[in-house]
PDB file of N, CA, C and O in Angstrom:
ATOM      1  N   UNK A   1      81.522  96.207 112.617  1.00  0.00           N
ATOM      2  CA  UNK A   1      82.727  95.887 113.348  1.00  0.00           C
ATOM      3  C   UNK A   1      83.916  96.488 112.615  1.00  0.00           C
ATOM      4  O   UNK A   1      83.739  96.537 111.398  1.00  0.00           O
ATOM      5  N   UNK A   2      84.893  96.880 112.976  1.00  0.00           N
ATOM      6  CA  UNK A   2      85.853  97.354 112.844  1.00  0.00           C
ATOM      7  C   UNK A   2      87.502  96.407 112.890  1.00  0.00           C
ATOM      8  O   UNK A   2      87.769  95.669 113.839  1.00  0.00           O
ATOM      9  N   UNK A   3      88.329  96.584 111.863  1.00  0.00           N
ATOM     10  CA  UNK A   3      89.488  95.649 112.233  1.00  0.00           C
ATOM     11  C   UNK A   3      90.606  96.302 111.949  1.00  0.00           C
ATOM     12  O   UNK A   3      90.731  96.499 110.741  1.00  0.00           O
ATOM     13  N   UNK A   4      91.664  96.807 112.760  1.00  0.00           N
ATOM     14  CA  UNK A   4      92.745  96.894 112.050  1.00  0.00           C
ATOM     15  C   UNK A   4      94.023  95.852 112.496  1.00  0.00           C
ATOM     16  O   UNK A   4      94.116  94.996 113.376  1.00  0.00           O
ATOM     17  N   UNK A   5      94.601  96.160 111.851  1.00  0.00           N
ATOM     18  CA  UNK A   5      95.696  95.310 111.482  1.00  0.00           C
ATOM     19  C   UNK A   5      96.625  95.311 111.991  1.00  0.00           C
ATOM     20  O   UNK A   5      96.212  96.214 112.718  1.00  0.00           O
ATOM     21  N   UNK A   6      97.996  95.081 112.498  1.00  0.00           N
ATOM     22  CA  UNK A   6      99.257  95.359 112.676  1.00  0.00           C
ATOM     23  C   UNK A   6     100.279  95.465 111.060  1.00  0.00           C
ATOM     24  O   UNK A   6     100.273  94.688 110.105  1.00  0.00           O
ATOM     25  N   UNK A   7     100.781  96.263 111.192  1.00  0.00           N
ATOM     26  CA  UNK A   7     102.004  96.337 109.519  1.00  0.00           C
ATOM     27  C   UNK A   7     103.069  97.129 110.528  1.00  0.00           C
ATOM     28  O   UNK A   7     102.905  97.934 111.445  1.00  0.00           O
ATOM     29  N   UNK A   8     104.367  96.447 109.850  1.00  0.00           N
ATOM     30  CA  UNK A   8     105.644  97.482 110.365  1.00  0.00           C
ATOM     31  C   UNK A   8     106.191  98.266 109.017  1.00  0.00           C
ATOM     32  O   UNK A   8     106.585  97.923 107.902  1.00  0.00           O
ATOM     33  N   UNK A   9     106.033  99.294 109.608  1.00  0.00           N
ATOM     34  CA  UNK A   9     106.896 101.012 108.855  1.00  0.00           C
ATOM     35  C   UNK A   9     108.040 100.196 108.330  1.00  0.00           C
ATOM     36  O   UNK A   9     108.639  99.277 108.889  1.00  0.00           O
ATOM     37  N   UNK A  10     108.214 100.700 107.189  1.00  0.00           N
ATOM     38  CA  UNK A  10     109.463 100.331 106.402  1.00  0.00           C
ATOM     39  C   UNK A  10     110.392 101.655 105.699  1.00  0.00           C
ATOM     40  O   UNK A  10     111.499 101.732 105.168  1.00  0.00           O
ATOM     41  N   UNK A  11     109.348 102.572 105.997  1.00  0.00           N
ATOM     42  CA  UNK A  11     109.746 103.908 105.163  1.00  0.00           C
ATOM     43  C   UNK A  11     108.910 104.692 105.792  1.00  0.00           C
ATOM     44  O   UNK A  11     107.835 104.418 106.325  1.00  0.00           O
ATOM     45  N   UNK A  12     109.696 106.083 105.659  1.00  0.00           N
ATOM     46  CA  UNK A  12     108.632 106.931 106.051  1.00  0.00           C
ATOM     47  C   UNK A  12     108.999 108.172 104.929  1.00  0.00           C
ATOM     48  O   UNK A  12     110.153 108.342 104.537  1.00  0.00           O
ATOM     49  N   UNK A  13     107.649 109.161 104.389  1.00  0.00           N
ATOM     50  CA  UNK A  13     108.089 110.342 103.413  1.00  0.00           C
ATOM     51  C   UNK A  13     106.815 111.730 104.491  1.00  0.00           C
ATOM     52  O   UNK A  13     105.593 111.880 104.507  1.00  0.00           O
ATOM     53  N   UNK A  14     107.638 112.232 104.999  1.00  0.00           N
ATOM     54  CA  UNK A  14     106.078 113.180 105.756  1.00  0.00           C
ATOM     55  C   UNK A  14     105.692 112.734 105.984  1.00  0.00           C
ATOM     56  O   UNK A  14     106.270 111.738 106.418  1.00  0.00           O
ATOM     57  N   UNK A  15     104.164 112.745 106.057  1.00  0.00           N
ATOM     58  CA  UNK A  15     103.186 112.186 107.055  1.00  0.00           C
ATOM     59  C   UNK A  15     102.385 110.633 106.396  1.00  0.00           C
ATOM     60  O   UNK A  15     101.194 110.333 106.478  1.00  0.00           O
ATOM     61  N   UNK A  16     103.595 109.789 105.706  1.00  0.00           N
ATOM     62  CA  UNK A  16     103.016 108.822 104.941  1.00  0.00           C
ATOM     63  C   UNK A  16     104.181 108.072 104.963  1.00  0.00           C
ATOM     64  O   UNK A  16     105.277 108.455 104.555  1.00  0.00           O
ATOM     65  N   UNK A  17     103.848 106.696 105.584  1.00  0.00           N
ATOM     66  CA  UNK A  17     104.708 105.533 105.634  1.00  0.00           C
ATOM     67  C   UNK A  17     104.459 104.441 104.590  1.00  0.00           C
ATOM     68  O   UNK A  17     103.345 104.375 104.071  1.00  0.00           O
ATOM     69  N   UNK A  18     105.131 103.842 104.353  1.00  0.00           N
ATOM     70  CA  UNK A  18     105.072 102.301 103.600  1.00  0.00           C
ATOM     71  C   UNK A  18     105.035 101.237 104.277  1.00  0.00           C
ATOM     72  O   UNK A  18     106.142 100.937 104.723  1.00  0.00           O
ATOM     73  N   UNK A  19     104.450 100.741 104.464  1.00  0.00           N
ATOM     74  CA  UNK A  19     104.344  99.204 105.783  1.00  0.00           C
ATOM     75  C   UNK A  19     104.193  98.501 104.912  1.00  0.00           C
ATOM     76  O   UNK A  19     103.806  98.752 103.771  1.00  0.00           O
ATOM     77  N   UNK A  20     104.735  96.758 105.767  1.00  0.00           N
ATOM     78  CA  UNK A  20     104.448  95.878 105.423  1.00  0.00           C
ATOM     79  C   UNK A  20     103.373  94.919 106.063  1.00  0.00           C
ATOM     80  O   UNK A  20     103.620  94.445 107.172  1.00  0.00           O
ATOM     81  N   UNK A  21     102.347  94.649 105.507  1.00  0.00           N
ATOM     82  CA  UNK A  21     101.707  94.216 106.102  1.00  0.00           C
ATOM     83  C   UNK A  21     101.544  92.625 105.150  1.00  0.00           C
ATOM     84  O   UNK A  21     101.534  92.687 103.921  1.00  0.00           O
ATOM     85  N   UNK A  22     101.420  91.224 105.889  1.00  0.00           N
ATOM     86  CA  UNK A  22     101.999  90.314 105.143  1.00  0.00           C
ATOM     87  C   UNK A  22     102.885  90.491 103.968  1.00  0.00           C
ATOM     88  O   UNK A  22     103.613  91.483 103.913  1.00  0.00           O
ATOM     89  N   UNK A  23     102.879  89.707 103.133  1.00  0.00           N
ATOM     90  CA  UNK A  23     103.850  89.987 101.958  1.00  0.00           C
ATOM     91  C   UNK A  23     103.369  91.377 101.036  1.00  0.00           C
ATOM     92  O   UNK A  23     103.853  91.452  99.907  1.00  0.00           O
ATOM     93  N   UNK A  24     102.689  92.174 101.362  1.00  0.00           N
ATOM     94  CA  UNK A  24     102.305  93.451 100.893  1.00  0.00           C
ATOM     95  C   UNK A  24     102.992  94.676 101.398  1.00  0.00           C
ATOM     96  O   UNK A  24     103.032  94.951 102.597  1.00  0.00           O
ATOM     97  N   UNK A  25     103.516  95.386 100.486  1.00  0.00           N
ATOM     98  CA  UNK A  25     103.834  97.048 101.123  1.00  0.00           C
ATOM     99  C   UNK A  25     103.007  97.945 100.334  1.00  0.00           C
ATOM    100  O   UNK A  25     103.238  98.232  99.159  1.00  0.00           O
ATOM    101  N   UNK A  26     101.707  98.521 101.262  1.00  0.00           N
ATOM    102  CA  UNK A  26     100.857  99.649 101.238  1.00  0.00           C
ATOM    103  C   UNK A  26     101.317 100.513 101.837  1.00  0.00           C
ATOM    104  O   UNK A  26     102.216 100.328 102.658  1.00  0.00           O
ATOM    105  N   UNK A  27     100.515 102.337 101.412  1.00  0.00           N
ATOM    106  CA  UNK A  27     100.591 103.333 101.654  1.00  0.00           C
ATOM    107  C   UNK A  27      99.740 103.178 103.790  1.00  0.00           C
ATOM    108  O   UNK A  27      99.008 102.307 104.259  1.00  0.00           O
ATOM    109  N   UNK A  28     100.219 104.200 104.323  1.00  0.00           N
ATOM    110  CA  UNK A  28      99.726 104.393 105.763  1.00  0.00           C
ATOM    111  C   UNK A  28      99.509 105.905 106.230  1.00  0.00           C
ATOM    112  O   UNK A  28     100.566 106.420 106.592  1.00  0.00           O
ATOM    113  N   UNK A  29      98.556 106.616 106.298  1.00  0.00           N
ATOM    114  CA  UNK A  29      98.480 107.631 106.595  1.00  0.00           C
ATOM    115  C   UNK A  29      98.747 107.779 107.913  1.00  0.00           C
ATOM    116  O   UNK A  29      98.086 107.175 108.758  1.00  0.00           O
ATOM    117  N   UNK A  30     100.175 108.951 108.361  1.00  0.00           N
ATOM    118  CA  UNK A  30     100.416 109.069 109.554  1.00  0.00           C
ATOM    119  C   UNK A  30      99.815 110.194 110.295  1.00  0.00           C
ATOM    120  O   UNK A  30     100.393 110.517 111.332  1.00  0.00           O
ATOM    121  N   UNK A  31      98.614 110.938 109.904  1.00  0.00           N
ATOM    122  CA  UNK A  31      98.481 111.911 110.599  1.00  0.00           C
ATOM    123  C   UNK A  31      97.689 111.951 111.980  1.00  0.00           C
ATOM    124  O   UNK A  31      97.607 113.011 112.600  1.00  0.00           O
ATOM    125  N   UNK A  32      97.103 110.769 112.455  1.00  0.00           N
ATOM    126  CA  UNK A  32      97.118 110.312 113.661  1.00  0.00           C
ATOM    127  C   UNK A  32      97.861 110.307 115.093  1.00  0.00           C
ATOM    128  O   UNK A  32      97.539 110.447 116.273  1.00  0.00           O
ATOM    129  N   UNK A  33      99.058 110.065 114.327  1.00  0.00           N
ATOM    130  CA  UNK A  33      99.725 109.819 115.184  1.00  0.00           C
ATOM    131  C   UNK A  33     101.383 110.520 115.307  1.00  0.00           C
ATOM    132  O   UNK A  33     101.959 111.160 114.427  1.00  0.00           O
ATOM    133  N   UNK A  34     101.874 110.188 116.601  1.00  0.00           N
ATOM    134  CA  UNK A  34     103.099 111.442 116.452  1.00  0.00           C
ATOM    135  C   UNK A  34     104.402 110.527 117.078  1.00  0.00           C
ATOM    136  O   UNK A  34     104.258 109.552 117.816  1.00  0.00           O
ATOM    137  N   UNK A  35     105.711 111.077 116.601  1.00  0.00           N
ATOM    138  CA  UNK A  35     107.030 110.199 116.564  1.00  0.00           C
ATOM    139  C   UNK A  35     106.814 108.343 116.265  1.00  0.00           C
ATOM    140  O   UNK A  35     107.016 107.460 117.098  1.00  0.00           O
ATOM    141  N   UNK A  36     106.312 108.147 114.693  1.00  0.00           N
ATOM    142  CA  UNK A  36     106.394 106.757 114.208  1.00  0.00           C
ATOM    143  C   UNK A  36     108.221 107.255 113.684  1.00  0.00           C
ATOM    144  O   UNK A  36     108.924 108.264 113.629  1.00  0.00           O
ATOM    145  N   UNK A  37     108.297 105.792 113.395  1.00  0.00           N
ATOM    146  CA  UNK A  37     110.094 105.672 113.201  1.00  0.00           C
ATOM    147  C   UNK A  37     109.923 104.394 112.455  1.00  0.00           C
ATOM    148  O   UNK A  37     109.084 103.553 112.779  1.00  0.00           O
ATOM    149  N   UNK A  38     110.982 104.232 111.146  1.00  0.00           N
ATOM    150  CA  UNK A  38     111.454 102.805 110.636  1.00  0.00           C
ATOM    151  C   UNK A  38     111.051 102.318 111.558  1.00  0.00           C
ATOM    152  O   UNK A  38     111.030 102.949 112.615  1.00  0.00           O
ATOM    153  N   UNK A  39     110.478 100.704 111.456  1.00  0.00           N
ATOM    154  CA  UNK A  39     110.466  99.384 112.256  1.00  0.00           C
ATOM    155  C   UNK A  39     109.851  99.079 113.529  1.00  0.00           C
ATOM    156  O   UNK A  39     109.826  98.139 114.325  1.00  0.00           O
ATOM    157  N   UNK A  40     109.157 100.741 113.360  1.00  0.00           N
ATOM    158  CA  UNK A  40     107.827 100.426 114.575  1.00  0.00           C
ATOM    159  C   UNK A  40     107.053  99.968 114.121  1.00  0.00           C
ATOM    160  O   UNK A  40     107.071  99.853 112.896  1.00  0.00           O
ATOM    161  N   UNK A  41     105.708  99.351 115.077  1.00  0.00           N
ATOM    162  CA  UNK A  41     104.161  98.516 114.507  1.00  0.00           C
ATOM    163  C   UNK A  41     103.811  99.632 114.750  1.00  0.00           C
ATOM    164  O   UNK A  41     104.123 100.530 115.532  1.00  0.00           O
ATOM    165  N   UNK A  42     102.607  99.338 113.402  1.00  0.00           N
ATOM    166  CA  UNK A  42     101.653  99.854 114.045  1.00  0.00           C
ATOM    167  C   UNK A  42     100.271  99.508 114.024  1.00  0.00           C
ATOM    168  O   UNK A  42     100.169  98.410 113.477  1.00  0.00           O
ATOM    169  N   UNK A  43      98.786 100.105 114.493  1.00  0.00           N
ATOM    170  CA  UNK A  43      97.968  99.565 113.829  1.00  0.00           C
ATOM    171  C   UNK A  43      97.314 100.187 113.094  1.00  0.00           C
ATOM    172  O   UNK A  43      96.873 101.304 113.363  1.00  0.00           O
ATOM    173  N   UNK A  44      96.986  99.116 111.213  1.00  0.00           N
ATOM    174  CA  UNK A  44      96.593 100.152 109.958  1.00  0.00           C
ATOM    175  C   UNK A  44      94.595 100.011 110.157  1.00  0.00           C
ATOM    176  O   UNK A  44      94.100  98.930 110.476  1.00  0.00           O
ATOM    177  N   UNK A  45      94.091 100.729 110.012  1.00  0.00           N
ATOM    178  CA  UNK A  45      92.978 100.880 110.163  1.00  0.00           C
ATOM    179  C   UNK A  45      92.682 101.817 108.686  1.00  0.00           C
ATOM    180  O   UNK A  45      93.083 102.963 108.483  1.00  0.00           O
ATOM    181  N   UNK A  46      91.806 100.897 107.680  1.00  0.00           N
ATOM    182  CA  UNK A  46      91.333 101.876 106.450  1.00  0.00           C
ATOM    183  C   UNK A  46      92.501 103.040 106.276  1.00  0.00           C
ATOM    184  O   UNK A  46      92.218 104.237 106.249  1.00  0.00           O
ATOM    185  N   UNK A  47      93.570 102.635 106.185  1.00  0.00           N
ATOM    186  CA  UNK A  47      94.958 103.427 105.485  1.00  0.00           C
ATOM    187  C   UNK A  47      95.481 104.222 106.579  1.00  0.00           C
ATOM    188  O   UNK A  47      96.684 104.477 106.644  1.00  0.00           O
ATOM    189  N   UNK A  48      94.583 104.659 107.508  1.00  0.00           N
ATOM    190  CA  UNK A  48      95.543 105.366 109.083  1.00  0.00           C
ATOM    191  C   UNK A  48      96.072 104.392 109.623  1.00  0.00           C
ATOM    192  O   UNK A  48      95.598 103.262 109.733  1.00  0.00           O
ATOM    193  N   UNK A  49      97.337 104.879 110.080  1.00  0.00           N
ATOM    194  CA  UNK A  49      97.920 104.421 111.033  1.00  0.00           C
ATOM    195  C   UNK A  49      97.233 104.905 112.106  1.00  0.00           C
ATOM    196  O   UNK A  49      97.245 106.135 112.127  1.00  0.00           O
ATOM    197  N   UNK A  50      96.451 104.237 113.290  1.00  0.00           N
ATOM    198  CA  UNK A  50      95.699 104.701 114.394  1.00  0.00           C
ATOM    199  C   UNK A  50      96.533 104.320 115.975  1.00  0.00           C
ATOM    200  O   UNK A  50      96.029 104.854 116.963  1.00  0.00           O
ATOM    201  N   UNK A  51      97.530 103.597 116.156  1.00  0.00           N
ATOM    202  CA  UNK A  51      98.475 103.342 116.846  1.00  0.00           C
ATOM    203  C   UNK A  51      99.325 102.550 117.099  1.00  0.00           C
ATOM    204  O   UNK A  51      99.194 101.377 116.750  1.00  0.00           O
ATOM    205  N   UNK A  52     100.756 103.124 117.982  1.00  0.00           N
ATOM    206  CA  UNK A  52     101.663 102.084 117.554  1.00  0.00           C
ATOM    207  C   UNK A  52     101.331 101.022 118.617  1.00  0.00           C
ATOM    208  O   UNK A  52     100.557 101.114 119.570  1.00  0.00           O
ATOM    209  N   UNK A  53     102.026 100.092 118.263  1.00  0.00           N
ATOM    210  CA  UNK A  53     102.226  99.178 119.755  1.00  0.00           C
ATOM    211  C   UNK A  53     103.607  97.992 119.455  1.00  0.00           C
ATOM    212  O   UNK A  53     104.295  97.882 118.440  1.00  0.00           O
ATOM    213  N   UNK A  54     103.654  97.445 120.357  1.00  0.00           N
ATOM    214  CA  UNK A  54     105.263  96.622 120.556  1.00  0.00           C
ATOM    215  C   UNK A  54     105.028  95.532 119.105  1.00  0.00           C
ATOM    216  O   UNK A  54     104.187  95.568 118.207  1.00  0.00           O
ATOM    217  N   UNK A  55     105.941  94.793 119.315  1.00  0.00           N
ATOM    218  CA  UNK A  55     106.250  94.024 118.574  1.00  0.00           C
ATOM    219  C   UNK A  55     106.031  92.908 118.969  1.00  0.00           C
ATOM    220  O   UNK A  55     106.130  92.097 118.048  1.00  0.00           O
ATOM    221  N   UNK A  56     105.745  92.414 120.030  1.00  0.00           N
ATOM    222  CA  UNK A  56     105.348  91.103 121.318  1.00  0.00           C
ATOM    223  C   UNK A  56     104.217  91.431 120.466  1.00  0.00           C
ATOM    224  O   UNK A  56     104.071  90.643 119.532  1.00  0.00           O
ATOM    225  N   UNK A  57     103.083  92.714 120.561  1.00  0.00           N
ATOM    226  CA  UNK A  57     101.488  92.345 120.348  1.00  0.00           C
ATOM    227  C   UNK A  57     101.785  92.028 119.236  1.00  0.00           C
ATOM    228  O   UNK A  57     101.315  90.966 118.827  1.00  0.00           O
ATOM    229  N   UNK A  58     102.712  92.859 118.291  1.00  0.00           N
ATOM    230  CA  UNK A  58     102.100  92.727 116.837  1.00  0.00           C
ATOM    231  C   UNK A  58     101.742  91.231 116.555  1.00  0.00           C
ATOM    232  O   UNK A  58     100.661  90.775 116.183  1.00  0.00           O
ATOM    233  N   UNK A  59     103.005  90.528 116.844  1.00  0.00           N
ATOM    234  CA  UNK A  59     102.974  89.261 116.278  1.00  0.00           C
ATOM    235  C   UNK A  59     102.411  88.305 117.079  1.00  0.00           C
ATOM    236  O   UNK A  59     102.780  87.215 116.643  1.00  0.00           O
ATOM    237  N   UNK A  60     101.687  88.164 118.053  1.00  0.00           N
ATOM    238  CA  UNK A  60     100.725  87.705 118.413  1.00  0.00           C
ATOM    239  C   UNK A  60      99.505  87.713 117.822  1.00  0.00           C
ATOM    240  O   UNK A  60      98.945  86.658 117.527  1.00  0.00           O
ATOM    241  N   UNK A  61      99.045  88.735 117.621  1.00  0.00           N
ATOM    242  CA  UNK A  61      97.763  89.070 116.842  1.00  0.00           C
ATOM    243  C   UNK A  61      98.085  88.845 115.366  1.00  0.00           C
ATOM    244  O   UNK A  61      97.127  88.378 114.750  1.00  0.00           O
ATOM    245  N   UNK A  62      98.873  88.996 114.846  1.00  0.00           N
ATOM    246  CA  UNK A  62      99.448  88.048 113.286  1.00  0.00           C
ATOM    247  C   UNK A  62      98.943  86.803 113.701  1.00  0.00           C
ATOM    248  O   UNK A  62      98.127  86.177 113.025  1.00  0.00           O
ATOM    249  N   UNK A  63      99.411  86.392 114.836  1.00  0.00           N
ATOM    250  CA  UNK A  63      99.927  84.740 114.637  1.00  0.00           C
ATOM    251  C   UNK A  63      98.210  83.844 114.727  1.00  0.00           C
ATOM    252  O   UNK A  63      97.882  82.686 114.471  1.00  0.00           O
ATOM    253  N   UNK A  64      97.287  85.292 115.308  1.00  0.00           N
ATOM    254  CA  UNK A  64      96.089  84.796 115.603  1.00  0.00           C
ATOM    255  C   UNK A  64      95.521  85.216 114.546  1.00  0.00           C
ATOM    256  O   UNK A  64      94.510  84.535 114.375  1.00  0.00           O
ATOM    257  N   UNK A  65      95.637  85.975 113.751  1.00  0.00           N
ATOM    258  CA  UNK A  65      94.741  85.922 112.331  1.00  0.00           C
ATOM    259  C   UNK A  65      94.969  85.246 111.426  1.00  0.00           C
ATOM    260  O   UNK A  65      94.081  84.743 110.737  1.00  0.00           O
ATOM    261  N   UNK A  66      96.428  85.059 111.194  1.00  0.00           N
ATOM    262  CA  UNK A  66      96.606  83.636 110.527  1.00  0.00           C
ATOM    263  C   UNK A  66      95.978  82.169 111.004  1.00  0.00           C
ATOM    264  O   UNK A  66      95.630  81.216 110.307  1.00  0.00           O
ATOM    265  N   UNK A  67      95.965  82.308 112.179  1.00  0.00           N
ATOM    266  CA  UNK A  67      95.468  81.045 112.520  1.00  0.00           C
ATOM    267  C   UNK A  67      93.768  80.931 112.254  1.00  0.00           C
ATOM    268  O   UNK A  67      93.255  79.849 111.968  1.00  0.00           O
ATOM    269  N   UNK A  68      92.910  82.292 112.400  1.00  0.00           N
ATOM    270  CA  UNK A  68      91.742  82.208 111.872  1.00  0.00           C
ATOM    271  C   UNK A  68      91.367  81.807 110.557  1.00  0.00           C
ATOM    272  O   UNK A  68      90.540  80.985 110.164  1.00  0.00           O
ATOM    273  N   UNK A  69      92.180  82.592 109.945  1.00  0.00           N
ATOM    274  CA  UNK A  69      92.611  82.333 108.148  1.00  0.00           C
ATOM    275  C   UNK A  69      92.741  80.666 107.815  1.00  0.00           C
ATOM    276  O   UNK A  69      92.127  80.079 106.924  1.00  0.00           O
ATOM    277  N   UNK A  70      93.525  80.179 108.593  1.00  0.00           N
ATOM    278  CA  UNK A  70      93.715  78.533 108.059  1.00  0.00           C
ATOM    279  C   UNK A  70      91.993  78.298 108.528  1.00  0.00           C
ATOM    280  O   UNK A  70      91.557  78.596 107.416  1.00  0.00           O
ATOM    281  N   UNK A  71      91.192  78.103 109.041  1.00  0.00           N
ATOM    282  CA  UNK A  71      90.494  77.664 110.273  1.00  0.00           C
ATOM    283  C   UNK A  71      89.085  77.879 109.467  1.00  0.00           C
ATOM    284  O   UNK A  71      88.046  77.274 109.731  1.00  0.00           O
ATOM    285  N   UNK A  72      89.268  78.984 108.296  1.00  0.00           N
ATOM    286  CA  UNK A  72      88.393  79.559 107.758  1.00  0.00           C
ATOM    287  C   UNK A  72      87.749  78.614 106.515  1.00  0.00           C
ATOM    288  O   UNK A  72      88.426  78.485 105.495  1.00  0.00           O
ATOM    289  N   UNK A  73      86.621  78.052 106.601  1.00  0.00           N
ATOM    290  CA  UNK A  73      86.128  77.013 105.293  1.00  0.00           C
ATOM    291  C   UNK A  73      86.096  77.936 104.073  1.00  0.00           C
ATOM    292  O   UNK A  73      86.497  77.334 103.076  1.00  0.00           O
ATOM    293  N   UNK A  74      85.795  79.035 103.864  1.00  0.00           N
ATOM    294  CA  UNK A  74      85.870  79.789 102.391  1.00  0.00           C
ATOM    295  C   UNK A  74      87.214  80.396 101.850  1.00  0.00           C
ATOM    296  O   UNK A  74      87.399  81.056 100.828  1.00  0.00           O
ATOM    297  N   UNK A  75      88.164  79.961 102.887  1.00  0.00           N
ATOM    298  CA  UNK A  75      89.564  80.543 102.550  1.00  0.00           C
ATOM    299  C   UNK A  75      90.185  79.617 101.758  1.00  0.00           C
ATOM    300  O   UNK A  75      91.324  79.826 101.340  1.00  0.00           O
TER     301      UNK A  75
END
């Protein structure tokens, strides 16, 4: 199975952004994808950025992995 994530761009240098993804800012490889900008989502998949999407999904799907996370007995 496969998961990626939502993180929002905080920076961009060429084809490599800085996102935040929870209280973390990791590297994002942008070569996937074309016109990312500061303060778009996107989704991080194993360090690509593989696509953007709104900000309604992002934080929905946050709000549902956190909620798996509490929900989780080994967490």
């Amino acid at each position: 199975m496969c998961l990626s994530i939502p993180a929002k761009v905080i920076s961009i240098e060429g084809d490599k952004a800085k996102v935040r993804l929870g209280g973390a800012e990791i590297n994002a490889a942008l070569h996937l994808l074309e016109d990312v900008k500061v303060g778009d989502y996107i989704l991080l998949h194993s360090g690509f950025a593989i696509q953007k999407i709104d900000e309604k999904e992002a934080m929905e799907t946050i709000k549902l992995l956190n909620e798996i996370s509490k929900n989780d007995p080994g967490h």
